[in-house]
Structures are given as C-alpha cells and as structure tokens.
C-alpha positions in Angstrom: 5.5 102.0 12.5 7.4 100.3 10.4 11.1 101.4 9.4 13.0 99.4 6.3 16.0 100.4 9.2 14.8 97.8 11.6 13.8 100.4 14.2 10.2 100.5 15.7 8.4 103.2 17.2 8.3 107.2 17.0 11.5 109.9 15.6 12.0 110.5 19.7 11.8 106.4 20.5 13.2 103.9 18.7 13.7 100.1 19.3 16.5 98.3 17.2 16.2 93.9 16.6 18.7 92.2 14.7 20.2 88.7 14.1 20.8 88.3 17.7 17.7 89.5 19.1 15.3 87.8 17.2 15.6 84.0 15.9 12.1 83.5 14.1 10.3 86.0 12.7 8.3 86.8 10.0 8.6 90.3 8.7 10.4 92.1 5.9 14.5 91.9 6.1 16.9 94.9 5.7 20.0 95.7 6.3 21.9 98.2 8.0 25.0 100.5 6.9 26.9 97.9 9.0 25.2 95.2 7.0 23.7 92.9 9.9 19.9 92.1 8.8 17.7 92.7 10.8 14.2 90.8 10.5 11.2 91.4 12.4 7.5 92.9 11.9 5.9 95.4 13.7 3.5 93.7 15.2 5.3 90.8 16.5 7.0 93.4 18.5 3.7 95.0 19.9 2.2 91.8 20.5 5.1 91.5 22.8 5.0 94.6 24.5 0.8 94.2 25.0 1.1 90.8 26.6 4.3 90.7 28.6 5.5 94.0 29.3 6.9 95.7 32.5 8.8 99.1 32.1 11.4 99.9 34.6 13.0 103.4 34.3 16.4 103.6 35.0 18.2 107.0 36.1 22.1 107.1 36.7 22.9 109.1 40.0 26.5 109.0 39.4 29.4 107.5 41.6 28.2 104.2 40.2 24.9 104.3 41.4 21.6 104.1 39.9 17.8 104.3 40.2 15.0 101.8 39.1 12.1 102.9 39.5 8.9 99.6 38.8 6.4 101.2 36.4 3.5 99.4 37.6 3.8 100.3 41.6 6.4 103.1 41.8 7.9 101.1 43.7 11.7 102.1 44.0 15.5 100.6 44.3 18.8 101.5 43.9 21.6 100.0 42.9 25.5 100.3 43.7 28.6 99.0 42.3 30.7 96.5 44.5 33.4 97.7 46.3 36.3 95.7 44.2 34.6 96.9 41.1 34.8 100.8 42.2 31.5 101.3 44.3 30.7 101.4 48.0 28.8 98.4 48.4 26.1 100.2 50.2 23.4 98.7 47.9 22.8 95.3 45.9 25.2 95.6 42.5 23.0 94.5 39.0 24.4 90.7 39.8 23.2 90.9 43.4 19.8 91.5 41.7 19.9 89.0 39.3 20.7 86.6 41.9 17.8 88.3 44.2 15.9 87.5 41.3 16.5 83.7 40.6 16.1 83.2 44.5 12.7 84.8 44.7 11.6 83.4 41.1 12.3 79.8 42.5 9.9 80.2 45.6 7.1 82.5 43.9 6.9 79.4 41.3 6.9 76.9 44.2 4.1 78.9 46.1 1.4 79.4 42.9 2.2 75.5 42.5 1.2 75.1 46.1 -1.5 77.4 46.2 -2.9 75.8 43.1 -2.7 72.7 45.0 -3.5 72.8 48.7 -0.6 72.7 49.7 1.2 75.6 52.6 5.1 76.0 52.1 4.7 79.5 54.1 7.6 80.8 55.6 10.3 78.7 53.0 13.5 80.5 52.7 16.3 80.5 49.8 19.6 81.1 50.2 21.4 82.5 47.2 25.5 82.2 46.9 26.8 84.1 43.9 30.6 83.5 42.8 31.7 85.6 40.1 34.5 84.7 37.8 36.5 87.4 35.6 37.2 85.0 32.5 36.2 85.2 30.4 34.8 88.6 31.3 33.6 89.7 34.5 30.3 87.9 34.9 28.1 85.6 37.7 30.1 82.1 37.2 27.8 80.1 39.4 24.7 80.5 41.3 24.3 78.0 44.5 20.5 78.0 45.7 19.2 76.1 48.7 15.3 75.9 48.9 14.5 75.2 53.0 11.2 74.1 53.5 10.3 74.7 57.5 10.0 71.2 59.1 6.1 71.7 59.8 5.4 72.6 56.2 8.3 70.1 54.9 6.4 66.9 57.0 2.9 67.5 55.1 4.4 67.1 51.8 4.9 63.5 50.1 7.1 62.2 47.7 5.1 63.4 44.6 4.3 66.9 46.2 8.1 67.6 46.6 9.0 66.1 43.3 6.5 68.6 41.5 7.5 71.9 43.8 11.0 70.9 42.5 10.3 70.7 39.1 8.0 73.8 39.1 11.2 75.4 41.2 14.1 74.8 38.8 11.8 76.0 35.1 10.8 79.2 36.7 11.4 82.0 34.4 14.5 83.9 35.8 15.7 80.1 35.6 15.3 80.2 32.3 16.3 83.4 31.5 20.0 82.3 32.6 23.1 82.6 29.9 23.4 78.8 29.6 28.0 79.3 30.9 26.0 80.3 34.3 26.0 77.1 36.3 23.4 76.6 38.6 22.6 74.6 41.2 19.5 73.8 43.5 19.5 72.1 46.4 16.3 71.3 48.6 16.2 70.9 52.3 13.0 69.5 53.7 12.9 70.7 57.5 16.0 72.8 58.7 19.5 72.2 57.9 
C-alpha cells in the first residue's frame, strides 16, 4: 500500500521512513504536516522485509523490564535496567545486548570463514568490556573485544589464516551496524593470555 503520508502497510500497522531513515530511494516524495519529506516506494520496503527480515516482539513487564520474544524459534529473553539507571540488574540491560551482540557477531563470522575453509577455531571465546559515557547522552562510549583463540586451535593457523579470520572478524554485521562516536576495539590472542 502506498500512502502520499509516507506510511506503509494496513489502517491497524503502519511503518513511517523519512530523511533519516532512508538515503537513496526511488519512490514518490511527500511531505508531512511537520514538513520533513519523506521518500521511499513501497516495494523497496517489502523487498526489504522478504529478504532480510527477523521480527522480535517486544512486551514491557513493567519495573523496567521487558520481554523479547525471537519470531523464528520462540525463543525468549528478558531484559532489565541497570541498577544506577533505576533497575535491578537481575538481567542484561538493551547495551548489555548490544554488546552480547558484537561479541558473538565477531566469532559467528570467524567460524563460517573457518568452516568455509577447513579450518577449526572451536571453543574461541570473546570477552566484551562495555564502558558507557553520559555525554553527550547516556550511551555505550567504547566497546573493548578480545578474540582468544585456544592454543591448539591457535598453533594450526598461519599467518594468512589469522590475517583473514581478523578481517572477516572486525566487518561482521553488528560491527557494522555501530553508531560511528562508538569506538571499538579488537584485540586477538592466539593461544591463552
């Protein structure tokens, strides 16, 4: 469906893409009562949604707390605010899972470069240090990463094998994905520390 308004979908769900959503596309512009444009085309944003998408439904449980539940497994997590920003601390906050993300978004990427390659980096570990910083708003500052390769794993790689995990490591898509005022850094440690 397509609405001069900018919004897609049915009268009960309805997506919005503006200026800042969307940097090239090639639909129809309109503007709003606020009188940002917004520019898009209908099917650039199903194409989207039939290649790439993964719904997450997301409940509120109050006292800061949420629920995610995966849509393709059921799988489900919760989620708590940290204890200096009002919660209990008694699950990983959103930036816990963004972190959680990045950490196990560097060593999936590592291992489908390995697999595709004969190579075994089982039983790698990361180690994810999130500092967050309140200026200019309260947000993840830096993200310190260490990739440990286990020593028997670690003495079967060469040179070029380690260069290539790396670079497969640090473009992974989380990686990617990161506000470029979030600084982080990757270290890797072949064998144990």
């Amino acid at each position: 469906m397509h609405d001069p308004r900018g919004n897609v979908g049915s009268d009960k769900t309805r997506t919005r893409r503006t200026d800042s959503d969307v940097s090239q596309v090639n639909g129809e512009d309109s503007q709003n009562s606020e009188g940002s444009v917004a520019r898009w085309h209908a099917t650039d944003v199903w194409r989207e949604r039939d290649l790439l998408s993964v719904e997450i439904d997301i409940a509120y449980a109050g006292k800061l707390q949420c629920r995610a539940v995966h849509g393709p497994s059921g799988h489900e997590i919760r989620t708590d605010a940290p204890v200096d920003n009002g919660g209990t601390g008694a699950e990983f906050s959103p930036t816990d899972l963004l972190s959680t993300a990045l950490g196990t978004c560097i060593v999936t990427i590592m291992g489908l470069y390995a697999e595709r390659h004969g190579l075994d980096i089982t039983g790698t570990r990361v180690h994810v240090e999130k500092l967050m910083t309140a200026k200019p708003v309260r947000r993840i500052g830096r993200l310190r990463v260490v990739v440990t390769i286990p020593p028997e794993k670690a003495a079967a790689l060469d040179e070029a094998d380690r260069d290539k995990l790396e670079r497969a490591a640090t473009h992974c898509p989380v990686h990617a994905s990161l506000h470029p005022d979030v600084t982080c850094d990757v270290r890797f440690q072949y064998g144990e520390p």
